[in-house]
N, CA, C and O atoms as a printed pandas DataFrame, in Angstrom:
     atom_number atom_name residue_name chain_id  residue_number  x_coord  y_coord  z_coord
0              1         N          UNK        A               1  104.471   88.130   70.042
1              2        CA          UNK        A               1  104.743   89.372   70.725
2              3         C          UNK        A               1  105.805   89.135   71.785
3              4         O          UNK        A               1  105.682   88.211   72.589
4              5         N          UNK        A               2  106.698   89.841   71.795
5              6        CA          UNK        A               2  107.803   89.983   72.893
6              7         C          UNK        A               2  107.524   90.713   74.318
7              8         O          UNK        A               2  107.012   91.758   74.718
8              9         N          UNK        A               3  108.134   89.604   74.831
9             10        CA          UNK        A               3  107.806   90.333   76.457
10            11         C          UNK        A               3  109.335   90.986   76.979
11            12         O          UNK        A               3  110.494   90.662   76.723
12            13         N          UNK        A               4  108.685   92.141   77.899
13            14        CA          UNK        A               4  109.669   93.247   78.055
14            15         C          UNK        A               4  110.247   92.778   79.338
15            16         O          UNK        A               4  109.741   92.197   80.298
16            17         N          UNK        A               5  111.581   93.239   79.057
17            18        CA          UNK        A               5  112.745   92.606   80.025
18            19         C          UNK        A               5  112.822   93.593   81.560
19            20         O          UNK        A               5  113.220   93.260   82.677
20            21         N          UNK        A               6  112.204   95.054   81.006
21            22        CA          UNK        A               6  112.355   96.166   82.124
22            23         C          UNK        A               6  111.007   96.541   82.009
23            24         O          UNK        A               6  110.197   96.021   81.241
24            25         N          UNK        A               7  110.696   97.853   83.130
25            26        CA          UNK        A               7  109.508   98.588   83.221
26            27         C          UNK        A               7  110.205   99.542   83.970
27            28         O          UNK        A               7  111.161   99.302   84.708
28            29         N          UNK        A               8  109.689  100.644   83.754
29            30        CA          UNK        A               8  110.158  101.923   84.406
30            31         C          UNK        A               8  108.771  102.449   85.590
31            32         O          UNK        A               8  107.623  102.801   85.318
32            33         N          UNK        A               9  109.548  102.299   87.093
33            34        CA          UNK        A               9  108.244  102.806   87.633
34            35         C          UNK        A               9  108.726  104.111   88.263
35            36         O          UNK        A               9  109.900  104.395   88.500
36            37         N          UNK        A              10  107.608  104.893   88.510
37            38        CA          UNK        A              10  107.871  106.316   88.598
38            39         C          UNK        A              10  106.862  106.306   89.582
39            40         O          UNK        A              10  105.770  105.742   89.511
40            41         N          UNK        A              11  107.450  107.162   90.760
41            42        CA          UNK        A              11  107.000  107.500   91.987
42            43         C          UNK        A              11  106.730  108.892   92.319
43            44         O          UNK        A              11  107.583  109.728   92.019
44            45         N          UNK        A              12  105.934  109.159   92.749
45            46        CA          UNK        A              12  105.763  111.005   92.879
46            47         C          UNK        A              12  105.639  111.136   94.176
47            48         O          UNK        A              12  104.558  110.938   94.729
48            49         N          UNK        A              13  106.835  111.522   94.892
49            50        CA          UNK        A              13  106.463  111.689   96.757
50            51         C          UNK        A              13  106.385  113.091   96.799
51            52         O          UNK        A              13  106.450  113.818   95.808
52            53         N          UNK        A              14  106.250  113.446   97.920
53            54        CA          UNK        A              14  106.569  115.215   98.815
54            55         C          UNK        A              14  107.747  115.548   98.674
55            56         O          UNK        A              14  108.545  114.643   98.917
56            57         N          UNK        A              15  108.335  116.881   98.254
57            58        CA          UNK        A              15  109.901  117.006   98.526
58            59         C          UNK        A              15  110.397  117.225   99.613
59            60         O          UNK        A              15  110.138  117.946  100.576
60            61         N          UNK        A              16  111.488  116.185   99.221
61            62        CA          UNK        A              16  112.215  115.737  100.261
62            63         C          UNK        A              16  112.125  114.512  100.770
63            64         O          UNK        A              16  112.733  114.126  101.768
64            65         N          UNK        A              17  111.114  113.652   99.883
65            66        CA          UNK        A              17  110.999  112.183  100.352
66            67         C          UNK        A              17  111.983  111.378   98.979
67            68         O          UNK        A              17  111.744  110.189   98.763
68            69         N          UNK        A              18  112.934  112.017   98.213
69            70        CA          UNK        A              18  113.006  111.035   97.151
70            71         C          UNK        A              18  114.450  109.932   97.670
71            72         O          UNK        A              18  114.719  108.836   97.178
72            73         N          UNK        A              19  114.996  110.455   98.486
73            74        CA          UNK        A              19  116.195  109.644   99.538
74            75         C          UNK        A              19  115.481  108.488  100.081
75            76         O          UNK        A              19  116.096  107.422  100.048
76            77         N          UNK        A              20  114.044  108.493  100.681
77            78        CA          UNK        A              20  113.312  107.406  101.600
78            79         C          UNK        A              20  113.158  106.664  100.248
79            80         O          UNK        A              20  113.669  105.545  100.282
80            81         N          UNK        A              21  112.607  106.984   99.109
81            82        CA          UNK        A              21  112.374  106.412   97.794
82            83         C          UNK        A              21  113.355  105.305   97.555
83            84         O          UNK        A              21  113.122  104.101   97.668
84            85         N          UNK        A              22  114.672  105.966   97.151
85            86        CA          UNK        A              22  115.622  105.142   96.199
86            87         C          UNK        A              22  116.174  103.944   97.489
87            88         O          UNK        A              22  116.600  102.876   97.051
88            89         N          UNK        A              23  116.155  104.176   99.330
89            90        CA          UNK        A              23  116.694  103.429   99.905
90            91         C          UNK        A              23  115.618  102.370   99.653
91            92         O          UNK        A              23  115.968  101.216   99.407
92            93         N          UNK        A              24  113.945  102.809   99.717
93            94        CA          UNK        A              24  113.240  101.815   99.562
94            95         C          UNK        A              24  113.085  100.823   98.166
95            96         O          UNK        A              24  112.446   99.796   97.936
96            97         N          UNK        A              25  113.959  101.634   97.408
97            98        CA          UNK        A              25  113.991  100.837   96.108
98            99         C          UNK        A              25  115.034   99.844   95.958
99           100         O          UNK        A              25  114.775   98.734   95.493
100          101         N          UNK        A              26  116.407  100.237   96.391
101          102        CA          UNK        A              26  117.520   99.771   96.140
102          103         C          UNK        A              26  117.351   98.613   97.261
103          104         O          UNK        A              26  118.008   97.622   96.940
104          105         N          UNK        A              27  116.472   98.416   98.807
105          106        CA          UNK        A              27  116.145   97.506   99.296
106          107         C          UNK        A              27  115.768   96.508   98.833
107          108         O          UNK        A              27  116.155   95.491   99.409
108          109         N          UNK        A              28  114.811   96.327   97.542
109          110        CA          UNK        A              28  113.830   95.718   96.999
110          111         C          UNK        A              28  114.674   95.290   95.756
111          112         O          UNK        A              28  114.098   94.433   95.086
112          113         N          UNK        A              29  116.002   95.707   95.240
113          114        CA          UNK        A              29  116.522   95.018   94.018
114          115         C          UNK        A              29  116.711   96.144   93.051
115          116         O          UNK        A              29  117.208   95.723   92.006
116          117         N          UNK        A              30  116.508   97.300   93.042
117          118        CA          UNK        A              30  116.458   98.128   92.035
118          119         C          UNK        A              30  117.688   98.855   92.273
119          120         O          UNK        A              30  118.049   98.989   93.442
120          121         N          UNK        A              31  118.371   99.335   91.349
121          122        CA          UNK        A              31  120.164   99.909   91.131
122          123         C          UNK        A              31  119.875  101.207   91.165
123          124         O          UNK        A              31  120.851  101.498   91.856
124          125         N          UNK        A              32  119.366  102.195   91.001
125          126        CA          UNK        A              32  119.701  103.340   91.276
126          127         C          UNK        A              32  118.050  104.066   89.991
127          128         O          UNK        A              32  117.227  103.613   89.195
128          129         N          UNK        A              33  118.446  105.315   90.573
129          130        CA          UNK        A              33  117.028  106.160   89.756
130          131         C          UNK        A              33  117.914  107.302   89.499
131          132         O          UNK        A              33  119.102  107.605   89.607
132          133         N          UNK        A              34  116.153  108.085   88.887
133          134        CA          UNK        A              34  116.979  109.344   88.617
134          135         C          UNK        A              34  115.564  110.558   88.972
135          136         O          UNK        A              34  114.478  110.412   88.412
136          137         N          UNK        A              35  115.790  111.538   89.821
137          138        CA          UNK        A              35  115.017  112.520   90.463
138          139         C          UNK        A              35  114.891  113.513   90.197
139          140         O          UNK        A              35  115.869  114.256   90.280
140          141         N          UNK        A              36  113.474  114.088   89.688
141          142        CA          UNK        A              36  112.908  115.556   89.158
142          143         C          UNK        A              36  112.398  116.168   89.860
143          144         O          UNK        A              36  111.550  115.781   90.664
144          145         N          UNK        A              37  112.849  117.392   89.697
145          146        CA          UNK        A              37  111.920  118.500   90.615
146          147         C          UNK        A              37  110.155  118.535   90.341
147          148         O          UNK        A              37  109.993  117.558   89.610
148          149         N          UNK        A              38  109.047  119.049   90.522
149          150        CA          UNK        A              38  107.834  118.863   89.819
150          151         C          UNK        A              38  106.572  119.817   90.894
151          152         O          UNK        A              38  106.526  119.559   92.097
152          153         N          UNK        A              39  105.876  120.606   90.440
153          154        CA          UNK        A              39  105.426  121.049   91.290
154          155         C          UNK        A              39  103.549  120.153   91.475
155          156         O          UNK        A              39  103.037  119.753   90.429
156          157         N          UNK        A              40  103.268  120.084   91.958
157          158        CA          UNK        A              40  101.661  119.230   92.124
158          159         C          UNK        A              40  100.824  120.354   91.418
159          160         O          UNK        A              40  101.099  121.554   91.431
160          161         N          UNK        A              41   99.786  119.774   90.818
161          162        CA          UNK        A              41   98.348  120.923   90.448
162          163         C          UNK        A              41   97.212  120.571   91.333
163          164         O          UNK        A              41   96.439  121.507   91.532
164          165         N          UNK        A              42   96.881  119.287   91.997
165          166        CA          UNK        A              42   95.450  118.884   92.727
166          167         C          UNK        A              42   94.772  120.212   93.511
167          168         O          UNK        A              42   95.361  121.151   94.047
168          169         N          UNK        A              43   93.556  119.999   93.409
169          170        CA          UNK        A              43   92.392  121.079   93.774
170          171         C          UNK        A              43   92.215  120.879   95.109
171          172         O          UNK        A              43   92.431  119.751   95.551
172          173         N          UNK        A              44   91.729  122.087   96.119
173          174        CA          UNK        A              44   90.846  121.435   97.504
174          175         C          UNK        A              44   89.785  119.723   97.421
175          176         O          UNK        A              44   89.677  118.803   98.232
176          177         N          UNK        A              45   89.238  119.934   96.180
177          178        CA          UNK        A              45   88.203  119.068   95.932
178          179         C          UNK        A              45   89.056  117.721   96.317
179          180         O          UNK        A              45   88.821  116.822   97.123
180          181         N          UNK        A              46   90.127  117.947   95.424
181          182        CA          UNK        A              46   91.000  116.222   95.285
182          183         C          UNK        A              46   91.406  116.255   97.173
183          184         O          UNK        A              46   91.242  115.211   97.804
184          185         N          UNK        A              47   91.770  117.158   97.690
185          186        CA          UNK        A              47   92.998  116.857   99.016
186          187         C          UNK        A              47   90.937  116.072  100.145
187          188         O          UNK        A              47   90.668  114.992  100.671
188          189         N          UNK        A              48   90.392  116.947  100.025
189          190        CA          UNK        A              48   89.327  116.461  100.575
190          191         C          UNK        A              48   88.151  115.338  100.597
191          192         O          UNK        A              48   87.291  114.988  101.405
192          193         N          UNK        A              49   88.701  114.827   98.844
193          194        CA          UNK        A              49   88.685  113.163   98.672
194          195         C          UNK        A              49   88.991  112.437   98.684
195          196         O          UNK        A              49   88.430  111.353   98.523
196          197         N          UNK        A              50   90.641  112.819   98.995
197          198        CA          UNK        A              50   91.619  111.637   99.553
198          199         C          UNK        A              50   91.674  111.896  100.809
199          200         O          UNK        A              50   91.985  110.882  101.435
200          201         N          UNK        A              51   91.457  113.103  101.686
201          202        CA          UNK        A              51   91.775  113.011  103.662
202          203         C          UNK        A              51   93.123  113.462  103.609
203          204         O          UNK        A              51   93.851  113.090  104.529
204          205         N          UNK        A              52   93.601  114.182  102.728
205          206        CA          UNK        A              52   95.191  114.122  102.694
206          207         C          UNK        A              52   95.414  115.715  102.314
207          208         O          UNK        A              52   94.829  116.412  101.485
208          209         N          UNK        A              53   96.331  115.982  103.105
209          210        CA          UNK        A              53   96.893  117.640  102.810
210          211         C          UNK        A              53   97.872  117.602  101.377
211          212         O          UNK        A              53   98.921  116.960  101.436
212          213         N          UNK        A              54   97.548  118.214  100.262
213          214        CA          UNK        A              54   98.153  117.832   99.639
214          215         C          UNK        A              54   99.480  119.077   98.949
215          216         O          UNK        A              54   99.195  120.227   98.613
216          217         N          UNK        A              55  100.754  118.529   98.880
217          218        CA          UNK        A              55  101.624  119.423   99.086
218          219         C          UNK        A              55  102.121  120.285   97.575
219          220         O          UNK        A              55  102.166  119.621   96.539
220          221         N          UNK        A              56  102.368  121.315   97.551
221          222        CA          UNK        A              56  102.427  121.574   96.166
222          223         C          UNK        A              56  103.835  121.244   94.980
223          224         O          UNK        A              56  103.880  121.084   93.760
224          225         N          UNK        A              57  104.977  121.251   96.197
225          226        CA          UNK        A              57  106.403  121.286   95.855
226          227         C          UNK        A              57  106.266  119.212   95.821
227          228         O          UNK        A              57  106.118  118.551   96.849
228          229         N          UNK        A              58  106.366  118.620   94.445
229          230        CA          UNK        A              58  106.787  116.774   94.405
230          231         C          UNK        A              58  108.365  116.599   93.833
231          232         O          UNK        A              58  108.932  117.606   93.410
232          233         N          UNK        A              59  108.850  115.698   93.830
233          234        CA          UNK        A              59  109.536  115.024   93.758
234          235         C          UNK        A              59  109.170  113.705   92.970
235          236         O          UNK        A              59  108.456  112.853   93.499
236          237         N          UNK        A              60  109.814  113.512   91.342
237          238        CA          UNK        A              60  109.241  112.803   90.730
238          239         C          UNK        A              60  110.616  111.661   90.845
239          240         O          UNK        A              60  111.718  112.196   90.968
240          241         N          UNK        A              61  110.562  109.841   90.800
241          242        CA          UNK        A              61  111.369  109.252   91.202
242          243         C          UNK        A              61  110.960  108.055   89.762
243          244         O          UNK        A              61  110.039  107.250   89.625
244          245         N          UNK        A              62  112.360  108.503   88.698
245          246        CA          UNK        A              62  112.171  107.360   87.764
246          247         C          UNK        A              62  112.993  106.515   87.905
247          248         O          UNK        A              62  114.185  106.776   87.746
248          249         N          UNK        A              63  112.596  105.400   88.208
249          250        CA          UNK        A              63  113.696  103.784   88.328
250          251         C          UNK        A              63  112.811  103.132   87.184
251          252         O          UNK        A              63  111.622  102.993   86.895
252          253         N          UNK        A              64  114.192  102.782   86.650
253          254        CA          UNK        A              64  114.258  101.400   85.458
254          255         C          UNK        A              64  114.890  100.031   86.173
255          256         O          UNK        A              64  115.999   99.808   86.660
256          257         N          UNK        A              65  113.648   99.181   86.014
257          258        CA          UNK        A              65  114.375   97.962   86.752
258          259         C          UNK        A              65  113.551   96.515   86.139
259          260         O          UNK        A              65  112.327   96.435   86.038
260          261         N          UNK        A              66  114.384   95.583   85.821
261          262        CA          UNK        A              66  113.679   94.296   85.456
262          263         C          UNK        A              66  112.727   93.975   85.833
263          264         O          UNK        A              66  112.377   94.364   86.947
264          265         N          UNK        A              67  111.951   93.181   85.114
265          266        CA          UNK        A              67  110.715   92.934   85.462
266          267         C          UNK        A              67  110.554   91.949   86.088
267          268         O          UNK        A              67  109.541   91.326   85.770
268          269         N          UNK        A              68  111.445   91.317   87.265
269          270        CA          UNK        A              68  111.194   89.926   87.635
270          271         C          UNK        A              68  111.427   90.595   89.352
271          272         O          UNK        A              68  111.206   89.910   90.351
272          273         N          UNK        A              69  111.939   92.136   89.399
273          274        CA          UNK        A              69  111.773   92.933   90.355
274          275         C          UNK        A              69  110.891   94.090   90.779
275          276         O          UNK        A              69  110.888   94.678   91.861
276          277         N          UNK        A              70  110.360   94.236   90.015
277          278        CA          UNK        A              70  109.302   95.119   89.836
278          279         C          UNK        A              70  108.300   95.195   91.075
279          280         O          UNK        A              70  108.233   96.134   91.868
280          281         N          UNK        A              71  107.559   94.070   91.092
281          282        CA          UNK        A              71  106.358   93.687   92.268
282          283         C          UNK        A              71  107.535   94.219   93.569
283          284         O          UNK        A              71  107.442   95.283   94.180
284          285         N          UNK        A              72  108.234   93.540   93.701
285          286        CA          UNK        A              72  108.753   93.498   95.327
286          287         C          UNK        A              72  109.800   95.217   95.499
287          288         O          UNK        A              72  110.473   95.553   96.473
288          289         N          UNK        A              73  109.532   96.188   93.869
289          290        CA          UNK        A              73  110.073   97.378   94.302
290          291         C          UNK        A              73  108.916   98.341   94.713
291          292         O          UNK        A              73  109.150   99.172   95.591
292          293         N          UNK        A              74  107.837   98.290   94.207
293          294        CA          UNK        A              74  106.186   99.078   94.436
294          295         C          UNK        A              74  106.204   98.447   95.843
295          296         O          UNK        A              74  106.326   99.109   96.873
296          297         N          UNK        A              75  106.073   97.128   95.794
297          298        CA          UNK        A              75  105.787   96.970   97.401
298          299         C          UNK        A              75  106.789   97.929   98.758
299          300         O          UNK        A              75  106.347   98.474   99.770
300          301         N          UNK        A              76  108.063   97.845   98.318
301          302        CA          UNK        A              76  108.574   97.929   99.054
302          303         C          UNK        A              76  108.503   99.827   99.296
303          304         O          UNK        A              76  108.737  100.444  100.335
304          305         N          UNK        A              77  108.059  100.436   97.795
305          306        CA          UNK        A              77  107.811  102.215   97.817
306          307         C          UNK        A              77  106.582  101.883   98.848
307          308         O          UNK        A              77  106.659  102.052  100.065
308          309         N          UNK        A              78  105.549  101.433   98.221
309          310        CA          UNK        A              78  104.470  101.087   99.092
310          311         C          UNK        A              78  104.663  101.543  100.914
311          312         O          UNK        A              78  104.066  102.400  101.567
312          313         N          UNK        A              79  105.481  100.803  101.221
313          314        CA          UNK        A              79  105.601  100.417  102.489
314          315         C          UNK        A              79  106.378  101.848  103.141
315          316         O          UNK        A              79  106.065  102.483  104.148
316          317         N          UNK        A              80  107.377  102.061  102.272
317          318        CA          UNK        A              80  108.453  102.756  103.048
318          319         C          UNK        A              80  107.715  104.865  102.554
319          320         O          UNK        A              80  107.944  105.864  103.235
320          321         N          UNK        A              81  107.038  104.817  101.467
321          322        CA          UNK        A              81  106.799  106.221  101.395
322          323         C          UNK        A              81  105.712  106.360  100.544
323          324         O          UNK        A              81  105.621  107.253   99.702
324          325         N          UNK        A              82  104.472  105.064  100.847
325          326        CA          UNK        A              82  103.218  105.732  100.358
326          327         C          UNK        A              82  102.561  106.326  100.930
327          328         O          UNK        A              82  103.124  107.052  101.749
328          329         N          UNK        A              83  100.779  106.410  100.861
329          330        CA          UNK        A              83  100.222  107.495  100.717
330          331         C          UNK        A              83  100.121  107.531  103.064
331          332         O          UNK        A              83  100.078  108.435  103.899
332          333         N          UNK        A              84  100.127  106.657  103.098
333          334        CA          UNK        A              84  100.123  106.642  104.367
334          335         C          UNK        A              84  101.371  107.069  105.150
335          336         O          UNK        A              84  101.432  106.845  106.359
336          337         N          UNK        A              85  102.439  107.723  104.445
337          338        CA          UNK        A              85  103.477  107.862  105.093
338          339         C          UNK        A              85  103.776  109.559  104.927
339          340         O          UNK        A              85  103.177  110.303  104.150
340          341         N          UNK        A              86  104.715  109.895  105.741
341          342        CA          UNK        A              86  104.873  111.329  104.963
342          343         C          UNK        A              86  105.215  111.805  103.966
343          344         O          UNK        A              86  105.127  112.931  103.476
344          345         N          UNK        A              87  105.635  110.859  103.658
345          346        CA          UNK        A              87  106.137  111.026  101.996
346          347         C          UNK        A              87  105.114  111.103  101.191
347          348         O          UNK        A              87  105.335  111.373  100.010
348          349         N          UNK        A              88  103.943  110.913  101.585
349          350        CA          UNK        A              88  102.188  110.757  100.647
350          351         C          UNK        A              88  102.960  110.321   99.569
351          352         O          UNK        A              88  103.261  111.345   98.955
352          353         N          UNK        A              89  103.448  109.337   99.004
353          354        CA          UNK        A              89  103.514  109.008   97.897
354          355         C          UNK        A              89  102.967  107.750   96.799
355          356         O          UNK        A              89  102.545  106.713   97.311
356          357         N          UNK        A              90  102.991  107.883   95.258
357          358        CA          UNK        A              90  102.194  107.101   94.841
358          359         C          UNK        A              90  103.274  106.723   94.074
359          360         O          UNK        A              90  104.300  107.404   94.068
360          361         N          UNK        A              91  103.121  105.364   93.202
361          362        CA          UNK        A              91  103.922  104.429   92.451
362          363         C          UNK        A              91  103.451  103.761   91.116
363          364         O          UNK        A              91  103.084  102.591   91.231
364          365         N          UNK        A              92  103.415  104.169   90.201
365          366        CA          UNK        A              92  103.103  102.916   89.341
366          367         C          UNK        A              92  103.968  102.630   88.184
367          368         O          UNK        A              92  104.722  103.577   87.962
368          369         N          UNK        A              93  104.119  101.592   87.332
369          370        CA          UNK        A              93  105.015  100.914   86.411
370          371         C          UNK        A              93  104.232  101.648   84.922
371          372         O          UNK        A              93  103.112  102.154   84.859
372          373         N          UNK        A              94  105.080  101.519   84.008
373          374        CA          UNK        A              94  104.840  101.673   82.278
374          375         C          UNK        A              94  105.974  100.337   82.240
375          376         O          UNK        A              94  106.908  100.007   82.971
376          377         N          UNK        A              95  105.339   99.747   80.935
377          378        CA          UNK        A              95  106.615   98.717   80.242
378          379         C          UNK        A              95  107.480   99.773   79.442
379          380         O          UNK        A              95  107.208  100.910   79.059
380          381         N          UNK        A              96  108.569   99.030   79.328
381          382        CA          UNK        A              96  109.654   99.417   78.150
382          383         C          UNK        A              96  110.152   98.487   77.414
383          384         O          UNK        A              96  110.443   97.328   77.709
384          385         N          UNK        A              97  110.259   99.184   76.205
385          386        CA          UNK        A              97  110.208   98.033   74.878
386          387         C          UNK        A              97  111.239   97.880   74.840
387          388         O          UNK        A              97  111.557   96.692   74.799
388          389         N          UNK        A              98  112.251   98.779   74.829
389          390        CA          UNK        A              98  114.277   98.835   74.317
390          391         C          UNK        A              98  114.602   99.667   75.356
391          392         O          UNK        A              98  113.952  100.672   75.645
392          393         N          UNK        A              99  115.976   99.137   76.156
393          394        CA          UNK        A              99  116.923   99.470   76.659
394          395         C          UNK        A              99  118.122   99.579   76.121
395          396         O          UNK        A              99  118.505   98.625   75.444
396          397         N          UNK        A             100  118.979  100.711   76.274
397          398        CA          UNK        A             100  120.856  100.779   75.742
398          399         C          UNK        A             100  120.821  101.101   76.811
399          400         O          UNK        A             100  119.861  101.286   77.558
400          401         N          UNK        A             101  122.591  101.256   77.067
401          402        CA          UNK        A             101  122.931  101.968   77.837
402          403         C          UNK        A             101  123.132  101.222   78.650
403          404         O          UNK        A             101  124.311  101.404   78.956
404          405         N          UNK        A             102  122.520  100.041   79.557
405          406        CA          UNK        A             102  122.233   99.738   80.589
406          407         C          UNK        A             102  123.240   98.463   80.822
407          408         O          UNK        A             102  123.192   97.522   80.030
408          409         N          UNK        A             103  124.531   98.454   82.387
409          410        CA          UNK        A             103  125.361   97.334   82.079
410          411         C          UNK        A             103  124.868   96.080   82.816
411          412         O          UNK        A             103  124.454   96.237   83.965
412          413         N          UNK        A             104  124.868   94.961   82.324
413          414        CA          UNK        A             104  124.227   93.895   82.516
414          415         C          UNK        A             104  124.629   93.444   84.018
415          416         O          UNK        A             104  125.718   93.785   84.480
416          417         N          UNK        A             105  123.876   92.806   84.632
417          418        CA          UNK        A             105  123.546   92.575   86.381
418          419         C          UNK        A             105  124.706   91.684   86.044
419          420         O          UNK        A             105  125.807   92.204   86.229
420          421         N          UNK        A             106  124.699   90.525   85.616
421          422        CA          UNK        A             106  125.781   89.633   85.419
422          423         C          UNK        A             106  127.630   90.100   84.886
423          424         O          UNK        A             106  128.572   89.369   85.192
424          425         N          UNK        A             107  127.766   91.079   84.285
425          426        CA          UNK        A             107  128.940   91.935   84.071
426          427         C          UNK        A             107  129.550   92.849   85.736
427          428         O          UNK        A             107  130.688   93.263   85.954
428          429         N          UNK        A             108  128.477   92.914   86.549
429          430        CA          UNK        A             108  128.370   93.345   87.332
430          431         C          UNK        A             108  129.161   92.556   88.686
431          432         O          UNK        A             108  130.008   93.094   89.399
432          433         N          UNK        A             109  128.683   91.255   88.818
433          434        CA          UNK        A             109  128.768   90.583   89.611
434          435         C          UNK        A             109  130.063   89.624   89.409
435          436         O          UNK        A             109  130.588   88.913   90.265
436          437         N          UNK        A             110  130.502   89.822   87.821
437          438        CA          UNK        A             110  132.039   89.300   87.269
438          439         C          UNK        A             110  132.767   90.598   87.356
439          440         O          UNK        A             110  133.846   90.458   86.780
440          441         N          UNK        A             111  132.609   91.989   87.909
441          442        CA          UNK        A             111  133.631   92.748   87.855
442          443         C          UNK        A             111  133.939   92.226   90.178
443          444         O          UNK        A             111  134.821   91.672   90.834
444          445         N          UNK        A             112  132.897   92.724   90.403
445          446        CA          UNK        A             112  132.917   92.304   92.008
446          447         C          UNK        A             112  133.722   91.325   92.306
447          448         O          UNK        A             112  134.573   91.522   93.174
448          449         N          UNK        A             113  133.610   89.767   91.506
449          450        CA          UNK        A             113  134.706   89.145   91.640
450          451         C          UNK        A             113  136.050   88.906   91.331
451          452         O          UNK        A             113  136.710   88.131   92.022
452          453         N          UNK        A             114  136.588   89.566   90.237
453          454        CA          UNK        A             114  137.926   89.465   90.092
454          455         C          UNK        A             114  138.398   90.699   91.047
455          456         O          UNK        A             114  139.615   90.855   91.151
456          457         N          UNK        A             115  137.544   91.580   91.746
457          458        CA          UNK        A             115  138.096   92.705   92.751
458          459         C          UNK        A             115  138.597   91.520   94.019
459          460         O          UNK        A             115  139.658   91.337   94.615
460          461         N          UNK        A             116  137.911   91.186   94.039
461          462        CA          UNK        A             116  138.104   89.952   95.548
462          463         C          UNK        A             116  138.788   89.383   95.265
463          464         O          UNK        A             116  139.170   88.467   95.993
């Protein structure tokens, strides 16, 4: 069985937290996302089992990022706009099997240098 090179983690903050998101991502190693509008469904029942006002208007935050960055990008959503922050936000990873599209970190770092 093959192990996956990326994981896509997806963050659901308050709108207007998805800017605190991508700085806290792109801190942590991750290149850029991509941001959905989304409205929340949770009940009184849920906001009064978490202690948390819960907002109806989210902000959904999908980053694709290697998996050898992954841990230190949750940590770093964690820190900068989870549930303890105003951003109430939550984080978690899915694997991904196939990537296109995507230009290699190393192509990256050989265009940076022939600029210099």
């Amino acid at each position: 069985m093959a192990t996956n090179s990326h994981e896509l983690i997806i963050c659901i903050v308050n709108n207007g937290f998805s800017d605190t998101v991508m700085e806290a991502a792109k801190d942590a190693g991750a290149r850029g996302g991509t941001v959905l509008n989304a409205r929340g469904t949770a009940n009184k029942e849920a906001e009064s089992f978490f202690h948390i006002a819960i907002q109806p208007e989210k902000e959904i935050v999908l980053i694709l990022v290697p998996v050898n960055v992954k841990d230190a990008v949750l940590h770093s959503l964690y820190e900068k706009a989870g549930l303890d922050t105003m951003g109430q936000g939550i984080a978690f990873s899915l694997p991904v099997d196939n990537v296109v599209g995507l230009t290699p970190w190393k192509a990256d770092a050989k265009a940076a240098e022939k600029k210099a």
